[in-house]
N, C-alpha and C positions, 0 to 999 in steps of 0.2 A: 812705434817700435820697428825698428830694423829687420825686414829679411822675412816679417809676418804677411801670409796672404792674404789677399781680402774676403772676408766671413762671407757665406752666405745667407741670404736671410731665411728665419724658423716659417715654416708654411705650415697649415693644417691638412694633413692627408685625405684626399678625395674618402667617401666611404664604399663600397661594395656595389657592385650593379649586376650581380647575379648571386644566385643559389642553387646549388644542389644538394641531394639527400639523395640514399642510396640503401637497399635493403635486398634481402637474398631471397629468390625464388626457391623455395624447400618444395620438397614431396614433387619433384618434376618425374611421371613416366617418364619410361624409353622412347615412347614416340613424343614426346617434347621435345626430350632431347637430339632426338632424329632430327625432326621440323627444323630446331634452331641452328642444328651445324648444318643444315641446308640450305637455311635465306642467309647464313650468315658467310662461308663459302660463295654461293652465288655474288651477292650484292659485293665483296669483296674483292671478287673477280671484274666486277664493272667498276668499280671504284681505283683500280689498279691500273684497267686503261684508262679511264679516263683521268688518272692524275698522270701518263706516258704524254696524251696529248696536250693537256695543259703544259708541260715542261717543254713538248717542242714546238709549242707558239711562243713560249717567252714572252720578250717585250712588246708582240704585234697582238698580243690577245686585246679583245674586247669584249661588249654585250653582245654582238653577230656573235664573233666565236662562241661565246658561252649559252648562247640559244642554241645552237646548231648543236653542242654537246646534247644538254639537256635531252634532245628529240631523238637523238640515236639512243638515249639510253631507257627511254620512255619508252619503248617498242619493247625491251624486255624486261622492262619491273613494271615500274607506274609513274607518273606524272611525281607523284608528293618525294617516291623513292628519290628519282632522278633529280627534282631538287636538293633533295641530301645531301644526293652523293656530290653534285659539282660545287653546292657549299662549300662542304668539307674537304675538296680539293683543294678551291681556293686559299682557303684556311690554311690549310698543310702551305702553298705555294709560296703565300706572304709571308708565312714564318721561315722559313727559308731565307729567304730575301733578307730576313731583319738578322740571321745569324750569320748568314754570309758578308752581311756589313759589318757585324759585332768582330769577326773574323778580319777583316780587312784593318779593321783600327787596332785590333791585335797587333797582328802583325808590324804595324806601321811604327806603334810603341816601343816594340823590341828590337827595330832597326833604327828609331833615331836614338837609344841608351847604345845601342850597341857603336852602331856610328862616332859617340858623343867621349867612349871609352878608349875606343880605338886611335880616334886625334889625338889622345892625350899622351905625355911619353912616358915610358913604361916605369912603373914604382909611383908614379904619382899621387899623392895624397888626395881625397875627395874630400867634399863638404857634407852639409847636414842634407842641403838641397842636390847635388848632383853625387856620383861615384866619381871614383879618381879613377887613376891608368889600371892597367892588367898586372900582375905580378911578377910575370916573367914574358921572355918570348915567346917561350910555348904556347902561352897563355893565351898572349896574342893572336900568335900564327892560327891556332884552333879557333878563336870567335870571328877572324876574318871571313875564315872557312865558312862558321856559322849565318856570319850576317850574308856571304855570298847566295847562299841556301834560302833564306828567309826572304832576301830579295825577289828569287826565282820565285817561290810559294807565294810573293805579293803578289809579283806580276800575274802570276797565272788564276789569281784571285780576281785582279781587277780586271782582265781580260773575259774572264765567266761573267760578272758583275754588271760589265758594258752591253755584251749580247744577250742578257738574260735568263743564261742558267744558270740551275740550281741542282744541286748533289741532294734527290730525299730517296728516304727506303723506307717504304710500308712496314712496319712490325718491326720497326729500329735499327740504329746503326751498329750499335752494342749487341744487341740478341744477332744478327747478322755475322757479328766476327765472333762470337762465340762460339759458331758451326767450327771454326776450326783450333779451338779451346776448349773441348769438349771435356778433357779427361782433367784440365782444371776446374771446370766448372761443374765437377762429379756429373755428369750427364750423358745420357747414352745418345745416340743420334736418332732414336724413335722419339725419346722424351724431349731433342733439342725441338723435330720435325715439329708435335702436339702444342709448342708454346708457338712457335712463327705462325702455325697458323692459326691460332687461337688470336691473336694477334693481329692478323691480317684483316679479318671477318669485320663486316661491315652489318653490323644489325641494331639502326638506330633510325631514329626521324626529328625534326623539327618541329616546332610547336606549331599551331595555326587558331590566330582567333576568332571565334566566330561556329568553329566547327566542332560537335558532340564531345565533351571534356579536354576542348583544348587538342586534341592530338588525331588526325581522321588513320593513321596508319599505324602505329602502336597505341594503344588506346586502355587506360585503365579506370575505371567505375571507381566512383567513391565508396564500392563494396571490396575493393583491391582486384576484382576480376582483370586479368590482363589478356587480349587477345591480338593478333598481328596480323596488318592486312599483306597476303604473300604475291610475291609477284609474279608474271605471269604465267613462266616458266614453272611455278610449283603451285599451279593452284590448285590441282587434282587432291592436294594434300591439305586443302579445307575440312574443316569437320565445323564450321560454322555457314550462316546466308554471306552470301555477297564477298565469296573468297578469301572468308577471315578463318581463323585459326587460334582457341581459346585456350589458353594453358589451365593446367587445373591446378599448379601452383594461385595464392594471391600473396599481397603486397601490403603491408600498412607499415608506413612513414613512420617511424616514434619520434623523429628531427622534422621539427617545422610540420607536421601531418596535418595541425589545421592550417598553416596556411597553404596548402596543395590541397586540400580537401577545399577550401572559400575560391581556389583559383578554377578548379573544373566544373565546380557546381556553377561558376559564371561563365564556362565557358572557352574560359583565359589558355593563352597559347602554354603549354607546359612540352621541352621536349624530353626524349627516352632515348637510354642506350642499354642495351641487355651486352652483358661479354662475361667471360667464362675466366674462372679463376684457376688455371690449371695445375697449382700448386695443391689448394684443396680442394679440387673439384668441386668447386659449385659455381653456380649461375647468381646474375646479380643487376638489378633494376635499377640504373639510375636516373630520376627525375631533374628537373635544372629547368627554370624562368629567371626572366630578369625584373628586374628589379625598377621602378621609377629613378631616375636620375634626382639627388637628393643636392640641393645647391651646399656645397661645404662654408660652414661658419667663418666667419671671419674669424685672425688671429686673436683681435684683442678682444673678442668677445667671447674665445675661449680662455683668455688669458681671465678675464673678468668674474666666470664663472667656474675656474676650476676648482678655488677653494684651497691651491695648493698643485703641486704636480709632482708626479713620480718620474724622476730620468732611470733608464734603464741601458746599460752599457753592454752592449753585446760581446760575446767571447763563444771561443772554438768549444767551448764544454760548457758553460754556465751563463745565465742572464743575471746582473748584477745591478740590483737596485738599490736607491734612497729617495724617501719620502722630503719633500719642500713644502714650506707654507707659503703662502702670496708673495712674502718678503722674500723669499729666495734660502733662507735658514732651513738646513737638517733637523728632521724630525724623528726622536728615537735612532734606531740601529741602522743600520743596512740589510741588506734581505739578500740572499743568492737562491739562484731556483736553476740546479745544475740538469744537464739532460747528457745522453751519451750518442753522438752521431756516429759510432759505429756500428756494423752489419747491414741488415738490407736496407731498401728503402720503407717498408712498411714501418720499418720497426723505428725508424729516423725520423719518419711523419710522424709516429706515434710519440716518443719522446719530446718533441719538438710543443706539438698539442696538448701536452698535461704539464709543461712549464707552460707555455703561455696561459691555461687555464688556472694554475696558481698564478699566475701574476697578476692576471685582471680579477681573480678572488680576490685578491689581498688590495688592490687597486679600492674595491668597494667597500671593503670593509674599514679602508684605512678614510674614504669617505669624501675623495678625490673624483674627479672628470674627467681626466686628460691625464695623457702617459706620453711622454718625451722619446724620443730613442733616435738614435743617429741614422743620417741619410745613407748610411753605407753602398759604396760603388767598387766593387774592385777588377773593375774590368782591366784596368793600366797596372794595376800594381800587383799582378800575382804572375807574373812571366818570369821567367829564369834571366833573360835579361838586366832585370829591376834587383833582383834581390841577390841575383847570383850566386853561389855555395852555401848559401841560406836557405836549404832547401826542406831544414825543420818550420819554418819560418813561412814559404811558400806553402807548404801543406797545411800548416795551422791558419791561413787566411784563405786558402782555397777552400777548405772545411765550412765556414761559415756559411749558411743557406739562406743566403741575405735577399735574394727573392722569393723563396719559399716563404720565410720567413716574414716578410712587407704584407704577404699575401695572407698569410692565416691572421696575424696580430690585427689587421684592421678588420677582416669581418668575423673575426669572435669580438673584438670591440666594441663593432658597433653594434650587436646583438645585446650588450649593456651598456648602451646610452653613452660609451668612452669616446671621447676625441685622441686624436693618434696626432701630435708635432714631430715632425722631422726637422731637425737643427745639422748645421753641417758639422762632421766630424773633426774637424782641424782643431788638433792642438787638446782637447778635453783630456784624454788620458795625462798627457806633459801636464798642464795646467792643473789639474784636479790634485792630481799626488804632490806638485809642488806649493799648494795652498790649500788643499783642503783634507790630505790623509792624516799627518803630523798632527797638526789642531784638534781635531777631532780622535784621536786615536787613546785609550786610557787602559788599565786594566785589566777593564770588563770587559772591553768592545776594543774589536783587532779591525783594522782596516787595512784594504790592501787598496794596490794602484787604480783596481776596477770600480770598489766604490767612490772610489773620488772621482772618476771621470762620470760615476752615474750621478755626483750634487754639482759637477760642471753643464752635463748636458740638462739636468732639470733647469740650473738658472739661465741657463742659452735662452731657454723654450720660455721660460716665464720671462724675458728678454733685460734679464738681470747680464752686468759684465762676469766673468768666470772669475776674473782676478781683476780688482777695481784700487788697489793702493791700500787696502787694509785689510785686517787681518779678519777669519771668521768670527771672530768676539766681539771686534771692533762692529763688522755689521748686525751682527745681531741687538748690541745695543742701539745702534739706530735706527733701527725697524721698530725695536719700543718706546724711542720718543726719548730718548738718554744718549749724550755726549760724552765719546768714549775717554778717557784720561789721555794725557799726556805719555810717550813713551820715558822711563825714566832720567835719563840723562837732558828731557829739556830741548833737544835738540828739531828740526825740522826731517828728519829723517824717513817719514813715515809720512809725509806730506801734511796737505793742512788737517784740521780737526774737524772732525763729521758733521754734518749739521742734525741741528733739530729734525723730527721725522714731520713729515707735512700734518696739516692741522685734520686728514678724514682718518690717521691712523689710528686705534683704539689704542691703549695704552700710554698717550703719547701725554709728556710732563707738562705742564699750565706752566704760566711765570713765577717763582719761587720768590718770595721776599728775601729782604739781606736777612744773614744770620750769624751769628759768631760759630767758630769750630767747637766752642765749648759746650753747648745748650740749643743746635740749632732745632729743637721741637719746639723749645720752651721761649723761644726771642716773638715780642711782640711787632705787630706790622711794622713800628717802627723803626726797628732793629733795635731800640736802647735796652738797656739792661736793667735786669728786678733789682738787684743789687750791685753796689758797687765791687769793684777787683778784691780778690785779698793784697796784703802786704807782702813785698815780696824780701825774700831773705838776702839778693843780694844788693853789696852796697852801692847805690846810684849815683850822681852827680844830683839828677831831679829826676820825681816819683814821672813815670812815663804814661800818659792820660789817652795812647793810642787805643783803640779797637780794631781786635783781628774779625772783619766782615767776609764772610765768605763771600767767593765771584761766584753769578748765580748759573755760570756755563758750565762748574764744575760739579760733578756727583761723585761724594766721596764712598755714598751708601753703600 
């Protein structure tokens, strides 16, 4: 087919290689709460140079450089701190890097559509694959403008790029310009001041194996006791041996608690991050190890064992699913499991987390392995460039929390033994509604354009074609071993006729002796007949001695 791209192929999505669980420190005194906005202040303050210096070594840093940090900062915490901190620098510094690159193809995107718009002369009609000319010259005159702008913005992108900076702000970019959004954002500037630097505070550590539950500087008992070894500047504010400091809040895990509990009783690296939730004041423990690197199954031996697969088509409000058997055939209805992504972000996580928990419910109970869902990427196609005054359009694809989203679905997945295929998006929604909405669509059961791209992307993933030259009726007889009829006119219209379904199908028809259309239960292996014809009432030339034998390709049943 003309003008289609080439597919990519369905891969099994790696599974999870961390965990965290997270629980609130209750009943904390005043002097806890003194202690923690104290190491968490201080260590903050070191973390905040030491990510000034990391940003003005740039591209000449190395392991000198980052021992040399490490020992300036070891003089005023500890050894285990000062690893933290320049970690989690690093950390901070790489990701930067990876969005200032995400940032640069940006850009690069909306000036070669813009460029591609501009050639073209003005009123020019687009295609399906490119846009045509600008509307007017106005039109023009303004994106010339624009692409003028977007040029400068590359350049000055790839020029940071080359030398090795990077734009980061401790306590965010967004909480940052907020200071001067204050009376939008209903906030006074005492309340903006309490979240920045709640924000800021550094009061976490690293796992270490080997040493007393996994963690020698945040450190919690398998009784939940939690206590903090502080640094040196505050040790006076020990109330425990050897400069530690024991909250009188504890801690138990209800997520994963025995396996954090099997991991410090051996010892096992476990790290902690305490940080304060300024909205409703409280304090909050989070634990997080990793996990063994789990080799990902091969395709067709999930294809082999899934029993069946559920495609799930993603959308700005709703996951829209349908049930496949091995053969690639719709089972039962379609399923939606709607969520609402607006208001905050908790509330968005949360939303997001009780669909995908009905989905993988329903996944088990329907009796399935593996869940299907598209590779979604919208990094090039959500620019104004791309979509242009399509800006209902733009926000409904900017909405979709398509990395959020990769990330919770595979590990609550693999927490029930689900495989996750990622098939490439192209063309499932078009395809789906044009071969599998209509067909399936009756009375009882309404389908829309979404469930047909979720029985498109199951048959991707189970590596069935999406649309193969016949119709859904037409395959599902042949997946039980029955040769679909002839369209009625006789004609080759609809290509050749299905074949028989291979011989390990269950269902599948044995060879059918001849039969006449009149009696074909009752016709012996021979095909001859228990009796002969009746007489027929019209006038012949001579009595006609033929036999109508059925063809055995045909099932009239």
């Amino acid at each position: 087919m003309g003008g289609v791209r080439e597919l990519a192929a369905p891969f099994v999505v790696p599974g999870p290689c961390g965990v965290a669980v997270r629980d609130r420190l209750k009943h904390l005194t005043p002097q806890d709460e003194k202690v923690l906005r104290a190491v968490g202040e201080h260590q903050g303050r070191l973390a905040s140079r030491d990510l000034r210096a990391r940003c003005a070594d740039g591209l000449d840093h190395g392991a000198e450089a980052w021992a040399s940090r490490k020992r300036d900062l070891t003089g005023v915490s500890s050894s285990r701190i000062a690893g933290a901190i320049t970690k989690a620098t690093h950390d901070q510094w790489a990701q930067a890097r990876r969005c200032q690159a995400a940032y640069v193809r940006t850009l690069e995107a909306g000036i070669g559509t813009l460029r591609h718009r501009l050639s073209l002369p003005v009123g020019a009609r687009g295609t399906k694959r490119a846009a045509g000319g600008y509307r007017s010259k106005g039109e023009w005159f303004h994106k010339s403008r624009r692409l003028a702008a977007l040029e400068a913005r590359h350049a000055a992108a790839v020029r940071d790029r080359q030398a090795g900076r990077v734009r980061v702000v401790r306590g965010g970019k967004r909480l940052l310009n907020t200071r001067h959004h204050l009376a939008d954002a209903h906030l006074t500037e005492e309340q903006w001041r309490e979240r920045w630097e709640a924000e800021r505070w550094f009061v976490a550590a690293d796992g270490e194996s080997g040493k007393r539950f996994g963690n020698e500087t945040i450190r919690v008992t398998p009784d939940g006791e939690v206590s903090i070894k502080l640094p040196a500047p505050l040790a006076h504010l020990a109330n425990a041996p050897h400069g530690r400091y024991t909250l009188t809040s504890t801690v138990a895990f209800a997520h994963r608690g025995q396996e954090w509990a099997d991991r410090i009783a051996a010892n096992r690296s476990v790290a902690y991050r305490i940080h304060l939730d300024v909205d409703r004041g409280r304090w909050y423990l989070t634990a997080s190890w990793q996990r063994p690197v789990v080799k990902t199954i091969p395709l067709a031996t999930a294809r082999a064992r899934a029993r069946g697969m559920i495609g799930v088509d993603t959308n700005a409000d709703h996951f829209a699913a349908y049930q496949l058997d091995p053969h690639g055939n719709p089972v039962g209805d379609p399923r939606r499991f709607p969520y609402d992504l607006s208001g905050t972000t908790t509330h968005r996580d949360a939303q997001i987390r009780h669909a995908l928990t009905r989905l993988i419910n329903w996944a088990k109970q329907a009796g399935v392995t593996a869940i299907a869902i598209e590779d979604l990427d919208f990094t090039t196609e959500k620019t104004r460039e791309k979509h242009g005054r399509r800006k209902r359009f733009r926000q409904l694809i900017s909405g979709i929390p398509t990395g959020k989203l990769k990330a919770r679905l595979v590990s609550m997945a693999a927490e029930h033994g689900l495989s996750i295929v990622a098939v490439d998006p192209a063309y499932t929604s078009m395809w789906g509604a044009q071969h599998w909405q209509k067909p399936l669509a009756t009375p009882h059961r309404r389908m829309s354009r979404h469930d047909a791209a979720g029985i498109a992307i199951g048959r991707r993933a189970l590596g069935h074609p999406v649309r193969d030259g016949v119709s859904p009726a037409r395959t599902e007889l042949r997946a039980w071993g029955r040769t679909a009829p002839p369209p009625h006119d006789r004609s080759d219209r609809v290509g050749h006729r299905t074949a028989q379904a291979g011989p390990g199908v269950r269902g599948r028809d044995g060879t059918r002796p001849p039969a006449t259309d009149h009696a074909p239960g009752g016709v012996p292996p021979n095909g001859t007949r228990k009796r002969g014809p009746s007489a027929s009432n019209t006038v012949r030339d001579a009595p006609s001695t033929h036999q109508w034998v059925q063809d055995p390709l045909i099932h009239t049943g």
